[in-house]
Backbone as CSV, one residue per row, in Angstrom:
resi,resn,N_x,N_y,N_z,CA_x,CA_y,CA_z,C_x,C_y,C_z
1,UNK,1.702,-29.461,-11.323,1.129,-28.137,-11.150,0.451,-27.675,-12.435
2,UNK,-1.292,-26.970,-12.103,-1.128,-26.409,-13.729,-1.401,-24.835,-13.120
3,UNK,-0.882,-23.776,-14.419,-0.652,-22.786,-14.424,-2.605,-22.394,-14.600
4,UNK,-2.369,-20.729,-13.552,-3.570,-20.138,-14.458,-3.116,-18.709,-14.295
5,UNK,-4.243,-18.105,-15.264,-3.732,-16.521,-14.899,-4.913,-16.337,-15.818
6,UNK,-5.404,-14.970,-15.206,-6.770,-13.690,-15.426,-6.521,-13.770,-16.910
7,UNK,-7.197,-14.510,-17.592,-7.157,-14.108,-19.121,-8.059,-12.891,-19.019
8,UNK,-8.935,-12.033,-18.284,-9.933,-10.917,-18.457,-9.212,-10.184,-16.937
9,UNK,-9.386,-9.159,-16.602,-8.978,-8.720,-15.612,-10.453,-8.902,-14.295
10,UNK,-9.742,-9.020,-13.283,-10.865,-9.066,-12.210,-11.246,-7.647,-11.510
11,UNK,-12.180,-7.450,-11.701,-12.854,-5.897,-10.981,-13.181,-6.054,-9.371
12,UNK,-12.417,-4.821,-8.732,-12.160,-5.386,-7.449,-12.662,-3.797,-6.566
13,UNK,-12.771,-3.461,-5.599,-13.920,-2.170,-5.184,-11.937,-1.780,-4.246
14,UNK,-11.653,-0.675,-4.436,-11.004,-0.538,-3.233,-11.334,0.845,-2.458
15,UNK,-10.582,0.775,-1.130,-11.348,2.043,-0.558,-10.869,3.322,-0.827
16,UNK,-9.449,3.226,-1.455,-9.374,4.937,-1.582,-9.396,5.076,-3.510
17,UNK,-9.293,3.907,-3.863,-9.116,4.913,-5.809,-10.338,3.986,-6.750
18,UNK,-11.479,3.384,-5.626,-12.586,3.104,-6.534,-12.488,2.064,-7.100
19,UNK,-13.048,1.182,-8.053,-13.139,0.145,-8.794,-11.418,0.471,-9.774
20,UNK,-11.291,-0.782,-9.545,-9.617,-1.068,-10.336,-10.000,-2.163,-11.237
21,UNK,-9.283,-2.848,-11.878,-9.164,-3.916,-12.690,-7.627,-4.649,-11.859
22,UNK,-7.905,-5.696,-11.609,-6.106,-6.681,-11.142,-6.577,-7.932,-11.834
23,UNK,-4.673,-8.453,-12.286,-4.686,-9.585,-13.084,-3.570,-10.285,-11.968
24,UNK,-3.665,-11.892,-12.434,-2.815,-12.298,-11.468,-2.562,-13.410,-12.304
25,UNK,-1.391,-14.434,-12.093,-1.354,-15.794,-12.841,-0.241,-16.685,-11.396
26,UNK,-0.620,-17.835,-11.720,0.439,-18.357,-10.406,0.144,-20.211,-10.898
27,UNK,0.187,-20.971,-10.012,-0.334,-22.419,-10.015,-1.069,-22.505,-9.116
28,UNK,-1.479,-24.408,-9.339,-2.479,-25.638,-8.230,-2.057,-26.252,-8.689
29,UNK,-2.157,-27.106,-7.737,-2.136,-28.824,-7.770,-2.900,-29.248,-6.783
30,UNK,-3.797,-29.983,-6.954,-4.864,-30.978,-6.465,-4.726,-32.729,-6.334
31,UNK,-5.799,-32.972,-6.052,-5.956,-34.552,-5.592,-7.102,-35.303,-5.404
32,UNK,-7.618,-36.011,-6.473,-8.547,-36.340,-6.366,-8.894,-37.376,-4.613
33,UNK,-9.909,-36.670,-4.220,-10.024,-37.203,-2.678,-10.976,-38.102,-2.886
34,UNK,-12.441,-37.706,-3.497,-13.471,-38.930,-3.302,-13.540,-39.332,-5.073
35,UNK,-13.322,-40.414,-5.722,-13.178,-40.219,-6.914,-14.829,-40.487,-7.169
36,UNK,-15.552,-40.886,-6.757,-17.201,-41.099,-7.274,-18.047,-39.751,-7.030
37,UNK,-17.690,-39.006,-6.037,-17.768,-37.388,-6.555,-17.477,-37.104,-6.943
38,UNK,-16.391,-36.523,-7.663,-15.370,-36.152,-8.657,-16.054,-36.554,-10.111
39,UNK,-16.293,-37.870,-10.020,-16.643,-38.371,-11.608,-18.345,-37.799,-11.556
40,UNK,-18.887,-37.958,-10.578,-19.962,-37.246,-11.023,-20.314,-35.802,-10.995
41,UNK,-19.676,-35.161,-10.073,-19.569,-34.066,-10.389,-19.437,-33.502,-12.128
42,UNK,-17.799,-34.007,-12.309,-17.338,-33.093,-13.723,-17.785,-33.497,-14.566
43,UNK,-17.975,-35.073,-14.822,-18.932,-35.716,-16.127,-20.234,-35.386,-16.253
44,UNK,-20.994,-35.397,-15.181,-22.493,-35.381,-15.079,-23.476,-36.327,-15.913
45,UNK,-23.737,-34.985,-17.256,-24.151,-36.464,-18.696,-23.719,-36.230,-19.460
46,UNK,-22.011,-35.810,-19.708,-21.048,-35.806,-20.554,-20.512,-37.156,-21.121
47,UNK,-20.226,-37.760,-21.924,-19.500,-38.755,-21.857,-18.324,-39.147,-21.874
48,UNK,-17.757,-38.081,-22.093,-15.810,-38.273,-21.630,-15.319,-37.009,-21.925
49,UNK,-14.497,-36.621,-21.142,-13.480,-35.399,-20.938,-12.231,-35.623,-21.112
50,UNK,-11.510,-34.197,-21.723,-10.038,-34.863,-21.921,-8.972,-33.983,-20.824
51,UNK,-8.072,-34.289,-20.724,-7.213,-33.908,-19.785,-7.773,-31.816,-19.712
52,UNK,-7.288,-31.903,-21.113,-7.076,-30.121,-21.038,-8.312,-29.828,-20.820
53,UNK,-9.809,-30.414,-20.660,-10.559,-29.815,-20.733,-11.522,-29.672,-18.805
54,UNK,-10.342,-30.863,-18.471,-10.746,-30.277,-16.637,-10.053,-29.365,-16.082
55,UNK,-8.567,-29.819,-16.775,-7.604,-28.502,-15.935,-8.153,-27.160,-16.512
56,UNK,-8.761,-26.953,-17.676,-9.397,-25.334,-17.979,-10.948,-25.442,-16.948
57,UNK,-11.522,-26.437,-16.891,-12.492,-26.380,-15.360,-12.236,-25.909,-14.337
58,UNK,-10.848,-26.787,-13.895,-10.410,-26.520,-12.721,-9.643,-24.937,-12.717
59,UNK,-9.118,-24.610,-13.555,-8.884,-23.060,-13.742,-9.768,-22.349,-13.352
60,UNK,-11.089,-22.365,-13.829,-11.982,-21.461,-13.889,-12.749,-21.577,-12.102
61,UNK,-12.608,-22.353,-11.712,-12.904,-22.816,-10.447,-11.423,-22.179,-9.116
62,UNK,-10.638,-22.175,-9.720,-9.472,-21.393,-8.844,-9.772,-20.077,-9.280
63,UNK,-9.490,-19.469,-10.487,-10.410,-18.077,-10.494,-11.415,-17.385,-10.174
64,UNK,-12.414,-18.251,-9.906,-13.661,-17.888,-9.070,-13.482,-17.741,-7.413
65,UNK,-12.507,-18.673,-7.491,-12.502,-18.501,-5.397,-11.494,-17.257,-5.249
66,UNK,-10.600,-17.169,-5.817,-9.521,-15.744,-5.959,-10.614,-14.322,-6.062
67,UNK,-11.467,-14.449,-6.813,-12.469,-13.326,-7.479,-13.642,-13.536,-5.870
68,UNK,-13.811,-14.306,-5.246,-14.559,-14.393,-4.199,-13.534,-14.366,-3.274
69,UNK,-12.307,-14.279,-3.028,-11.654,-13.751,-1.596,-11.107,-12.390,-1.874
70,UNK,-11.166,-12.229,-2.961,-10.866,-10.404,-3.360,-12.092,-9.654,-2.885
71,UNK,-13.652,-10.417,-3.258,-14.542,-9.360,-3.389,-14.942,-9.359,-1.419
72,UNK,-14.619,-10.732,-0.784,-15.127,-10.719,0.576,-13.979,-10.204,1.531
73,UNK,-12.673,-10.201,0.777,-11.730,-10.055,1.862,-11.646,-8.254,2.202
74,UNK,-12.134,-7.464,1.076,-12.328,-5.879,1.192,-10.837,-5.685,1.728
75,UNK,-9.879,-6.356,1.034,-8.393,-5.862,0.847,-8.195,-4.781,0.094
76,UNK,-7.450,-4.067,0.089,-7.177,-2.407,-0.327,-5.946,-2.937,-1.737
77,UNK,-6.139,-2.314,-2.539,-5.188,-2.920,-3.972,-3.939,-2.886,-3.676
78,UNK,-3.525,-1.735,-2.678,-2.197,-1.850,-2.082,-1.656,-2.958,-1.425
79,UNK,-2.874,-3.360,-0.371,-1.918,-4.565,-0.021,-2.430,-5.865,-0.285
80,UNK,-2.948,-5.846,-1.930,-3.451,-7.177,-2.306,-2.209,-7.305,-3.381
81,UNK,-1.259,-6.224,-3.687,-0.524,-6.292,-4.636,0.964,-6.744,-3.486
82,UNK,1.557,-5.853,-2.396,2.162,-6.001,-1.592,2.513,-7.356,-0.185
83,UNK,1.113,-8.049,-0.046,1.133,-8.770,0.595,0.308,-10.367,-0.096
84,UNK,1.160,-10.694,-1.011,0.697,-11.686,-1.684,0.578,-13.152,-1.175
85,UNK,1.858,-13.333,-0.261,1.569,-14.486,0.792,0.284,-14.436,1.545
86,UNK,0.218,-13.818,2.555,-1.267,-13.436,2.972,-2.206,-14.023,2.067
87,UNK,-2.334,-13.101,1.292,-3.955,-13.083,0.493,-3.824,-14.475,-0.272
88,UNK,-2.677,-15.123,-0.734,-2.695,-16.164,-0.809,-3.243,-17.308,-0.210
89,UNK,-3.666,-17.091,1.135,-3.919,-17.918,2.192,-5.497,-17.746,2.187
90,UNK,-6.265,-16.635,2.072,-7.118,-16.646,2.176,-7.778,-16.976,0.930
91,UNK,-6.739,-16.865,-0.310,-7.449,-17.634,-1.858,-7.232,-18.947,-1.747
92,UNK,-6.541,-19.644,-0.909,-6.698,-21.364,-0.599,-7.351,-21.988,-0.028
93,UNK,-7.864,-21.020,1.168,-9.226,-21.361,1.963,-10.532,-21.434,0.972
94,UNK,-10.619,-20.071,0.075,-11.804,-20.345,-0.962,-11.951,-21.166,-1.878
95,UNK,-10.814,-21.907,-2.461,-10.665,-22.568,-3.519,-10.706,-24.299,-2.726
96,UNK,-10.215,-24.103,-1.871,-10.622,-25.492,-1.540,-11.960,-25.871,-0.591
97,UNK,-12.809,-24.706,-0.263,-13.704,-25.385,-0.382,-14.692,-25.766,-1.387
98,UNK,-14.256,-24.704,-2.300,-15.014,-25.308,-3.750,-14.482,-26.664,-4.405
99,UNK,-13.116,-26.707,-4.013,-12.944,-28.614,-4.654,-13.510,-29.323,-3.703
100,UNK,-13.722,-29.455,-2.210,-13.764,-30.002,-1.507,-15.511,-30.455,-1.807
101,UNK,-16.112,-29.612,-3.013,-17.832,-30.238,-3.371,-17.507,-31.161,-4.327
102,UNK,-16.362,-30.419,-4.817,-15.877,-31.976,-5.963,-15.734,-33.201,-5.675
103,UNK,-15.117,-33.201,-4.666,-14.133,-34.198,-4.166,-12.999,-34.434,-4.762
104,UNK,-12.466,-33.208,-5.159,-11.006,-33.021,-4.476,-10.399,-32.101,-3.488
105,UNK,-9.056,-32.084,-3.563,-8.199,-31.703,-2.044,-7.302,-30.610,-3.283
106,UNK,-7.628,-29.683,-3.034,-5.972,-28.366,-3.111,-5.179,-28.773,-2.447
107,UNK,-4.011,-29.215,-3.224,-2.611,-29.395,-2.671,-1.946,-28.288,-1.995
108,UNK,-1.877,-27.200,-3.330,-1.333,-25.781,-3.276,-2.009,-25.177,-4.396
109,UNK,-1.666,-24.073,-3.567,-2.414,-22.728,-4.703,-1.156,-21.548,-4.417
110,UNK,-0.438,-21.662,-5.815,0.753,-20.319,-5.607,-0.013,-19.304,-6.310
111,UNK,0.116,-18.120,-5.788,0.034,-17.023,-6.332,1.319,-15.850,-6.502
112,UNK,1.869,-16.136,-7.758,2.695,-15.511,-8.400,3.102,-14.221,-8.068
113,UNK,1.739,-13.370,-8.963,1.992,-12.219,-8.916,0.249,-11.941,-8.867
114,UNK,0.378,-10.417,-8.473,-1.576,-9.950,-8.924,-0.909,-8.544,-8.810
115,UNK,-1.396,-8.326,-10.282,-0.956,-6.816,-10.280,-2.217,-5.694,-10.881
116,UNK,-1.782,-4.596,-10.644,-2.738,-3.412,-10.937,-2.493,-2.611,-12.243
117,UNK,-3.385,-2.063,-13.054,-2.828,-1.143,-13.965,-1.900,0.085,-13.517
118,UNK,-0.998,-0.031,-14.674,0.129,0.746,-14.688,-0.127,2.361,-13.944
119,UNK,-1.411,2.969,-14.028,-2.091,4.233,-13.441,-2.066,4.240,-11.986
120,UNK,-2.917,2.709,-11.732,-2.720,2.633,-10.116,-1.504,2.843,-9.403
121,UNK,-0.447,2.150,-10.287,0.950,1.754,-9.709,1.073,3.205,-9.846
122,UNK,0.822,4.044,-10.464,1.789,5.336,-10.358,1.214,6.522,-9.377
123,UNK,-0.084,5.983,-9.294,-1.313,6.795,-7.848,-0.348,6.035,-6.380
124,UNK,-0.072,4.991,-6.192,0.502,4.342,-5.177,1.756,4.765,-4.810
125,UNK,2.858,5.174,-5.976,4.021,6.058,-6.264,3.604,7.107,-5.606
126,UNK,2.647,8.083,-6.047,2.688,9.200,-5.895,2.218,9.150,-4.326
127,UNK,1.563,8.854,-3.957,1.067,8.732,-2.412,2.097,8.147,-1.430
128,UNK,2.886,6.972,-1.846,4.368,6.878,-0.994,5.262,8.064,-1.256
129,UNK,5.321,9.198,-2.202,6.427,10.321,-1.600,5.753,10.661,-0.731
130,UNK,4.566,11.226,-0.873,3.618,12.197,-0.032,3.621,11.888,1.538
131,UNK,3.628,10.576,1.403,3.393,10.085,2.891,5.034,9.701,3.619
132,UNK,6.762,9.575,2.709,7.277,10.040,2.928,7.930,11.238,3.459
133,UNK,7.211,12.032,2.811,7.349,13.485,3.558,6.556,13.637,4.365
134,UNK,5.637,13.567,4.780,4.559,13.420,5.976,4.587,14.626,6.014
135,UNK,4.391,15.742,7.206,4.460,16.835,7.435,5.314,18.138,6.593
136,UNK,5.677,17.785,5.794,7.089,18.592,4.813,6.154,19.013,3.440
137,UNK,5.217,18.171,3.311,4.794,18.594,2.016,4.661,20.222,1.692
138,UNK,3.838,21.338,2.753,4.086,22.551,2.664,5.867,23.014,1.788
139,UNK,6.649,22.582,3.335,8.304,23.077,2.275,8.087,22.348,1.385
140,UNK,8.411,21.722,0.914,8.025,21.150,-0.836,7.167,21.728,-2.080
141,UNK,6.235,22.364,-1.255,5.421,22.948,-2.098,6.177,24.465,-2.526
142,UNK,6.567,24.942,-1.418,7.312,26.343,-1.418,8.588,26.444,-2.570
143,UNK,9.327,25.088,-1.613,10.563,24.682,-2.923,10.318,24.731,-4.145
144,UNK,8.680,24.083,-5.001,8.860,24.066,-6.098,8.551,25.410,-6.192
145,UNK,7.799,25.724,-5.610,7.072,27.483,-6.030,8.458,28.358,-6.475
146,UNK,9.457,28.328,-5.424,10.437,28.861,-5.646,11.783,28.487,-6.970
147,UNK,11.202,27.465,-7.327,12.297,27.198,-8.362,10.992,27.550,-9.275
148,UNK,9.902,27.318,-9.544,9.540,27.777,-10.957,9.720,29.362,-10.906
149,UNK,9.584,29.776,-9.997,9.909,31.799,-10.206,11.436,32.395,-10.839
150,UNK,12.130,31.119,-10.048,13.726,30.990,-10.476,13.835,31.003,-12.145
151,UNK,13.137,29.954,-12.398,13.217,29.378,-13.985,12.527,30.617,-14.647
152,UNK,11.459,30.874,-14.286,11.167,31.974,-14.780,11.671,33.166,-15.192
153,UNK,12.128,33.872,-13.883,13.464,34.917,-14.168,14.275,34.500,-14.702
154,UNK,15.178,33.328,-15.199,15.471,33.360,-16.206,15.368,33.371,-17.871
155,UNK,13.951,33.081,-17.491,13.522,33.117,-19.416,14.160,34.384,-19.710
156,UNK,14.438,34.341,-21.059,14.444,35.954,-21.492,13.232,36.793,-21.825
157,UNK,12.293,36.220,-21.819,10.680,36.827,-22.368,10.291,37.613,-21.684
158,UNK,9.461,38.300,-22.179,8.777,39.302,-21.230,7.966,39.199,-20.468
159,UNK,7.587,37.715,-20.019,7.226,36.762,-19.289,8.343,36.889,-17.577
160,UNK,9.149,36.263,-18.630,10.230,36.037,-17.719,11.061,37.223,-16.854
161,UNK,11.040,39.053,-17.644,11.392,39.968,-17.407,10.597,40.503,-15.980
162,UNK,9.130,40.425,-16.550,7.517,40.673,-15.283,8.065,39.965,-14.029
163,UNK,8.529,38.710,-14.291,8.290,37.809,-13.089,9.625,38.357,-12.268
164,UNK,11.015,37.787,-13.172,11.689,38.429,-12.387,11.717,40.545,-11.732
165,UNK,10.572,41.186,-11.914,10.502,42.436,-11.364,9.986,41.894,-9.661
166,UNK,8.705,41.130,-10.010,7.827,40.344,-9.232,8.900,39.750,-7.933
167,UNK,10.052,39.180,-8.808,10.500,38.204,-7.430,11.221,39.304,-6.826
168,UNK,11.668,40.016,-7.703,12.807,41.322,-6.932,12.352,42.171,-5.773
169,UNK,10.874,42.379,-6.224,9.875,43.134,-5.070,9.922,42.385,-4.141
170,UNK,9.464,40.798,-4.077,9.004,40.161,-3.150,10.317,40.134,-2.519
C-alpha cells in the first residue's frame, strides 16, 4: 500500500456554506496490468525512474481523481465528511480509470479520513442542534431571552436595577 494525503487542501463548491477547503489522506495499491503501457506511459523520454519517484506520480494521479469525484459528484461537505465509504466508491471509479490509460489496475483505494476546517465543523454543530430542536427553536429563543433578563436583574448596576424594574412590570 502507499499512503497519500492533500499536502494543499482541495477546494470543493458546497450547496449551503460556499467554497470550503477539505483535506483527506488514506492508501492504494495497484498492479501493473499492461506493462508496455505502463513503461511507456511513465518513462516516455526519461531514462530511468526510481521507486519514490512513481509512487509520488501515482499520488498525484489518485489526488486528481478524488479532486474530480468531489468536483463532479456535487456532494454536500456534510456528507463527504460523514459518508466516507460511499464517496470512496465513487473516488475508485475515477482513479481507476485514470490507471487503467496507464496500464495499471487499482487494487484499492482507502480513504481514511477527508475532513473540513475546524469553522465548518462548528457551522455543522451548530445546524445539528437547530435541526434537533426542529420546531422548539422559538422556546429556546424565549428561554435564553429569559435567563439573560434573569442575569441581568441580578447585576447590581444600574443596568441591572432598570432591567430588573423592566422585568417586574412585564
Amino acid at each position: 500500500n502507499i499512503r497519500w494525503g492533500t499536502q494543499n487542501p482541495i477546494l470543493m463548491r458546497d450547496p449551503e456554506f460556499g467554497s470550503i477547503r477539505v483535506r483527506g489522506y488514506g492508501a492504494f495499491a495497484f498492479r501493473v496490468k499492461d506493462p508496455g503501457v505502463f513503461l511507456k506511459e511513465l518513462f516516455g523520454t526519461a531514462a530511468s525512474y526510481k521507486t519514490d519517484d512513481i509512487a509520488d506520480y501515482l499520488k498525484t494521479i489518485v489526488l486528481s481523481g478524488i479532486t474530480d469525484a468531489i468536483g463532479e459528484s456535487k456532494i454536500s461537505a456534510l456528507d463527504l465528511a460523514g459518508n466516507t465509504l460511499e464517496f470512496n466508491e465513487i473516488s475508485k471509479a475515477k482513479v481507476q480509470e485514470k490507471f487503467e490509460e496507464m496500464g495499471l489496475s487499482l487494487v484499492n483505494l482507502f480513504i481514511e479520513n477527508m475532513s473540513v476546517p475546524a469553522e465548518v465543523e462548528k457551522a455543522f454543530d451548530e445546524r445539528s442542534k437547530l435541526g434537533i430542536l426542529g420546531d422548539k427553536t422559538d422556546v429556546m429563543m424565549k428561554i435564553s431571552a429569559a435567563e439573560a433578563m434573569k442575569s441581568a436583574a441580578a447585576n447590581p448596576g444600574m443596568g441591572g436595577a432598570m432591567m430588573g424594574a423592566g422585568v417586574g412590570m412585564g
